[in-house]
C-alpha positions in Angstrom: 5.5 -8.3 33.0 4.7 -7.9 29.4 0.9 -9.0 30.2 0.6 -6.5 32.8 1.8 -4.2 30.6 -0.2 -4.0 27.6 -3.1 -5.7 29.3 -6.7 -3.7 29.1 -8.8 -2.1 26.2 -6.1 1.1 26.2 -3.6 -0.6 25.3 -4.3 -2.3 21.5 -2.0 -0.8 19.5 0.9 -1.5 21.8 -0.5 -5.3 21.9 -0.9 -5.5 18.4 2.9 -3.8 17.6 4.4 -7.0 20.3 2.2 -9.3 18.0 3.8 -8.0 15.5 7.4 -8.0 16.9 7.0 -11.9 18.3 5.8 -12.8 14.6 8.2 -11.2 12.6 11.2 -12.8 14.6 9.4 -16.5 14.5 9.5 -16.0 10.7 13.1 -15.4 9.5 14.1 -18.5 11.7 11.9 -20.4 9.3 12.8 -18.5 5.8 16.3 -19.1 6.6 16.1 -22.9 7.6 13.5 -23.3 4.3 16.2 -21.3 2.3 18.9 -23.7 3.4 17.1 -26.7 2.3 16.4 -25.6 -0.8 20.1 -25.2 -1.4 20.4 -28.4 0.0 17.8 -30.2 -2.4 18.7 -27.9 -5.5 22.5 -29.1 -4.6 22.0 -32.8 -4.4 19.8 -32.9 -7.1 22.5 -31.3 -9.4 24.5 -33.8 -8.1 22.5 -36.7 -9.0 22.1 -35.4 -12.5 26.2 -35.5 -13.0 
């Protein structure tokens, strides 16, 4: 459905804002798992230091 929509040359900019959309939501998935894990290291290594 969503190729059939925004296929063809008239329809870039709407292609290009769905690019957009599908990237943003595949990043804060991995900032939040890469934020966790530095909590997680910083935490242990605190830790190890006691």
């Amino acid at each position: 459905m969503c190729r059939a929509a925004l296929g063809g040359d008239a329809n870039m900019e709407k292609a290009q804002a769905v690019n957009d959309g599908i990237l943003y939501l595949m990043i804060i998935p991995y900032l939040l798992v890469a934020v966790i894990g530095f909590l997680i290291y910083r935490m242990r290594k605190n830790k190890q230091k006691n």
